[in-house]
Every structure is written in C-alpha cells, then in structure tokens.
N, C-alpha and C positions, 0 to 999 in steps of 0.2 A: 573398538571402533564404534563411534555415536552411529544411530542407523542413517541420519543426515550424510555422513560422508560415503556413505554407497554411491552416490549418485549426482549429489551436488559441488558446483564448484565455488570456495567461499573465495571473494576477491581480496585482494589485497588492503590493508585498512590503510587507513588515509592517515597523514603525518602533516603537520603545518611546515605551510613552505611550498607543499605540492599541490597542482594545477588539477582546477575542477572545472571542467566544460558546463555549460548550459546551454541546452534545448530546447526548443517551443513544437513541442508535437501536438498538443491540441489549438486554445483559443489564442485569441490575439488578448493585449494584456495591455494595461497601466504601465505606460515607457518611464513614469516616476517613481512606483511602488519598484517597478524592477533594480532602476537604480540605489533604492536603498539596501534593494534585496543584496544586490552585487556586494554594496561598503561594507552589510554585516558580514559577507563569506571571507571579504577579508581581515577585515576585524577579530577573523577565527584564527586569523593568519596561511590564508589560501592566498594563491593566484588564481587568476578568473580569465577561461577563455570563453568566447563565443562569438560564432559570423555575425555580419551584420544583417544578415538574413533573416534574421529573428524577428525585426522589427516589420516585415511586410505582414499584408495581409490579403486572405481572399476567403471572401464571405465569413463567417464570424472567427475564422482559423488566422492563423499566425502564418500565411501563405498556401501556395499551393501544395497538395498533397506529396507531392517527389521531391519539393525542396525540403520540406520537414522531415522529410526520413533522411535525405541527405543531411540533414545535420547531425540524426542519430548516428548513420553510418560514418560521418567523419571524427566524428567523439570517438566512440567504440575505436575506428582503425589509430589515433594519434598515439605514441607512445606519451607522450608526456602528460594526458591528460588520467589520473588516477578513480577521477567520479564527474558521475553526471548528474545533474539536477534540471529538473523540470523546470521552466519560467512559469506555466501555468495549466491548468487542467480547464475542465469545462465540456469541449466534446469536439472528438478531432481523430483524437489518438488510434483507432482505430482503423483511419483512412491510410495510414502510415504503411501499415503492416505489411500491403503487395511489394511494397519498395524498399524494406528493408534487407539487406545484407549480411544473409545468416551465418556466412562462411566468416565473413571480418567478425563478426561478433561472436562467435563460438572460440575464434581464435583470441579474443581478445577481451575475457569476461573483467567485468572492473564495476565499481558501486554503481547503481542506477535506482535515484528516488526519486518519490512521486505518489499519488493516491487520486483517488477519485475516477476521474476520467481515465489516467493514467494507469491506473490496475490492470486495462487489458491488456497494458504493454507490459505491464510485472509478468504476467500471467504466459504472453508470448515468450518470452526470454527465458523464463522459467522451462518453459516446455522445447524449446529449440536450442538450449545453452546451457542448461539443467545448470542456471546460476544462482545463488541466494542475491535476491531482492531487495530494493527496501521502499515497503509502504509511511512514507514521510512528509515531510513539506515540502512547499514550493516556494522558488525566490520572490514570485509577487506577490507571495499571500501571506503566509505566518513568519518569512525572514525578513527581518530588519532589527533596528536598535532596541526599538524598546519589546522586543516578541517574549514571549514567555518565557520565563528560567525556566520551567518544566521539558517544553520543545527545546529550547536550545540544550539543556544540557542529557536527555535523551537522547539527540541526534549526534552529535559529538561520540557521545560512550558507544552509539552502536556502529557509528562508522569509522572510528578512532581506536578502541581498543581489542584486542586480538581475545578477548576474555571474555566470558556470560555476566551478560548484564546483571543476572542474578532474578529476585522477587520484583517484581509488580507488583502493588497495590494499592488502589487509588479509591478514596470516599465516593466516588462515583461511583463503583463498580458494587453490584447487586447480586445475588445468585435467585436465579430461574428455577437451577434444579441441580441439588446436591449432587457431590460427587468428585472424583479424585481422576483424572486420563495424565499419558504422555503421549506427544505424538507429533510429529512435523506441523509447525504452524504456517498455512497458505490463508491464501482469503484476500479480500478488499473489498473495495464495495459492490453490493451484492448487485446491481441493476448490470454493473458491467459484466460480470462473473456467468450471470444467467443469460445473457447476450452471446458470451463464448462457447455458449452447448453447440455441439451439433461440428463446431470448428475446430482446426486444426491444433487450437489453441486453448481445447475444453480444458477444466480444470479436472485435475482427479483428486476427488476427495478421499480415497479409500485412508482407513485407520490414519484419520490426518486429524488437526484440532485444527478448525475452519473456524475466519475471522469476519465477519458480518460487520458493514456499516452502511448510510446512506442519509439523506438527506432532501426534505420537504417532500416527502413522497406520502399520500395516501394511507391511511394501514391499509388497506383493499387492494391497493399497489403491493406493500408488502406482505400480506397475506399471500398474493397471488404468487411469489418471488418465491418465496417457502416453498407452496405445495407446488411451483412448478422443480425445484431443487431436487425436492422428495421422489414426484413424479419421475423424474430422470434417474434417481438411484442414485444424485449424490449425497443423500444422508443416509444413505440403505449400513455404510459399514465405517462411518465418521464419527471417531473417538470422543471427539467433547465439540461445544457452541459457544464464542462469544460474540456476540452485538458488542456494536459500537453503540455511541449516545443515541443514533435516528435523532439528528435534529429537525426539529420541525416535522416530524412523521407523525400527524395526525389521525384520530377518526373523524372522517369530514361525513359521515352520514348520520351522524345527531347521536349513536348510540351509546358514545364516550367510553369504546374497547381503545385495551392498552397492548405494550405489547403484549405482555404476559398472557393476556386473553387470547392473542394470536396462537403463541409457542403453546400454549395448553391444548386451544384446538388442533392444529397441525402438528404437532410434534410431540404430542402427548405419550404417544409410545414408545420414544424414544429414551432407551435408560442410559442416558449419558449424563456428564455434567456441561450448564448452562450457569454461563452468564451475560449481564446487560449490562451497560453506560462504560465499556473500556476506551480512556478516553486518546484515541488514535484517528483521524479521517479528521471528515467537517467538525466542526465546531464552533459557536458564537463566539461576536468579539474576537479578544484572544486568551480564549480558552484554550486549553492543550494540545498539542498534535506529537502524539509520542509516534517514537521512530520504530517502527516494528522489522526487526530480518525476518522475511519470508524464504521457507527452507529449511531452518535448522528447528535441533529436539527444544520441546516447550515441555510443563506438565504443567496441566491447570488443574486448580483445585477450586471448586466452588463452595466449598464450606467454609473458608477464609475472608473472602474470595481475593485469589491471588493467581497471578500467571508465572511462571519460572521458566525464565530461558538457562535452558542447561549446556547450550554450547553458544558460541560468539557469532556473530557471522560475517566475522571477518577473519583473516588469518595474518 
C-alpha cells in the first residue's frame, strides 16, 4: 500500500460523457472567455453544469459570500456531477470557507481544480475530506480552443486516467540543489499557503515534497514568505522544494537578487533536493499550466531534474 492511501481519498476519474459542475468561489470573471472555457470542456466531451449564480457579483467577487460556497456545497452534494472546476481565481475563495458544508463534502469527495487564489480551498478539503486535489486551470483562463496542448493534454491524463502520469520534465525546470526525495506532493501558491498558518486549514508539510508558486510578487515579498514557512517549522522536516516559474517576481530594490540568492540565504541549510520554473500556476500568455494531484507519492529528483508521480490520483 502507497503511503498516500493511509489517509487520502482518490476520487473517481472522469470519463467523457460525464457532468462537470463549475464554480466561481473567488472573482467575477469575463462572461466571454467563460463561454469559450465551457465549448472547450465539451469538446473534451463533458456535460457542463453550473447556476446561473455564477454570473452576479459583489464587489470584485462573483457574489456574495454564502452564495458562492452554496454553489461549492451543491456541486459536491449532486450525484451527477463527477468534477468541479473553477471559473476563476483572483481573491475570494477564502471568504467561502465559514459557509462551506463539510459533512456533504466528506461524503461526497469527487475532482476539484483550481490554483492560485483557489489553493486555499485545495488546502481546506485536503484537511477536512483528506481528498486528493488538483492544482489546475481554470475555465476563463487557460481553457478554450486554442490553450496549450501541454495543459490540455496534462489535465485530461490526470483527471481521466486511473494510472501515474509517470516522469515530468520540462526545459524550464532547473535544480537549486541536488538531490533524490519521495514524498506526498502538497503545496500551491505560496502567498495563500502562508495565509493558512495559524488556521484550521494550515498545511502540514511534515516529510511531504512541497510545491511553491506565485506571481508579480516582490523577491522581498518572497523572501519574506520563506523565512516566515521556515520560522513556523514547515520546512523544519519537508523532504524535497519545487518553485514554480514566480512570474514576474522581481527584485524591485536595484540589487538584481534572483531566486537562487533567496533559497541560498534562507534555506541554505536545508539538505534537500530543490528545484525551480516547474511549469504548473501563473504563466504568460499561454504558457503551460500542468495539472498537478495534490496528495499522492511523487519522487523528485533534482539531478535530472524530473518530478515522478508514482501513483494516479484518481482511481
């Protein structure tokens, strides 16, 4: 038995033909981009449900706080619906959470993707439903017609097929700091991740391979994100590090540090293996947004540098 299945439940994989709900738990969204988002999930060969709920709004959210988790709670409660997708991220998702319905959803674990803003709701469900996740796209952002054959055909394989996606390894992708782990891959992006300290819904990093990304942030911002992780003791017993690209993660104070300068000062002591640009979260353009299960066994190796999912995370 993988050490993943102590604990976690993998949801059922998705089959064309079968009904995928969408949710707007954070921003209000392009009612145009969504519609294309919709044509491509059929194009995969889905059905598409979703309230007309979706389309309100209050202040930069896709509605009021109770409505939006009511649509998470009626996804989760439908039999017919097998996954849910995000319309959009941005910042919201978190408001959700008092109003969400932990008993319907416990009882009724099934695909739930998303990234960015959305990871704190990975993060929730993960810790109240001990489900695998999946940190992915979203319908108004990276799906439509012409989206990347990388995202498309990543999200497909890890929500479609009941089998490990196998090797990762992508020309982006760099090593930090040599080295061989296994370990359950959690993570997403880190601003939300260090927001959930202290909450019901902190993440535990212990002997986990932790996925780092984010977006137009500061390196002083991420600097700070680090050594507050460290400071809390979730790098204290965290088997391996991979960053995402940080797009647009600048040093805006003239001195022109990279990450690498960061991870050496902060995490210099850490003999793990590290890598940077795995390309999953934000992205330019339409650069790639690979579909990651959060939850099941990985091993990363950074002397390759390659990530290996060694179980599915679907069943």
């Amino acid at each position: 038995m993988r050490l993943s299945e102590y604990f976690l439940t993998k949801p059922d994989r998705l089959k064309r033909g079968d009904t995928v709900g969408i949710v707007a738990p954070a921003w209000s969204f392009d009612p145009a981009k969504f519609k294309k988002g919709v044509a491509q999930l059929k194009r995969f060969g889905f059905k598409v449900k979703f309230d007309q709920a979706i389309f309100k709004r209050y202040w930069s959210m896709a509605g009021h706080d109770d409505a939006r988790a009511e649509q998470i709670n009626q996804m989760f409660a439908d039999k017919e619906v097998k996954a849910i997708f995000c319309a959009k991220a941005g910042y919201g998702s978190i408001r959700t959470i008092p109003y969400l319905d932990k008993k319907v959803i416990k009882n009724n674990p099934k695909i739930f993707v998303g990234y960015s803003d959305v990871t704190i709701l990975l993060e929730y469900l993960q810790r109240i439903a001990n489900m695998v996740v999946f940190h992915g796209p979203v319908v108004s952002g990276e799906v439509h017609k012409n989206m990347s054959s990388i995202t498309t055909a990543y999200l497909l394989r890890a929500l479609m097929q009941a089998e490990p996606v196998g090797e990762m390894a992508f020309p982006s992708l760099k090593t930090l700091r040599r080295g061989k782990a296994t370990g359950i891959l959690i993570g997403g992006n880190m601003s939300m991740l260090v927001s959930g300290i202290g909450t019901p819904y902190d993440i535990d990093t212990d002997y986990k391979i932790l996925f780092l990304e984010d977006i137009g942030e500061d390196l002083e911002v991420v600097d700070n994100i680090l050594l507050h992780l460290k400071l809390a003791g979730k790098l204290k017993r965290v088997r391996g590090l991979i960053f995402g690209r940080m797009v647009d993660c600048h040093d805006l104070s003239g001195k022109r540090h990279k990450i690498r300068d960061i991870v050496n000062d902060i995490l210099g002591d850490l003999d793990i293996p590290m890598v940077y640009g795995f390309p999953s979260g934000h992205a330019r353009g339409r650069g790639a947004n690979v579909t990651l299960p959060l939850g099941v066994s990985v091993t990363l190796n950074a002397n390759r540098p390659s990530l290996v999912f060694n179980e599915a995370g679907v069943r």
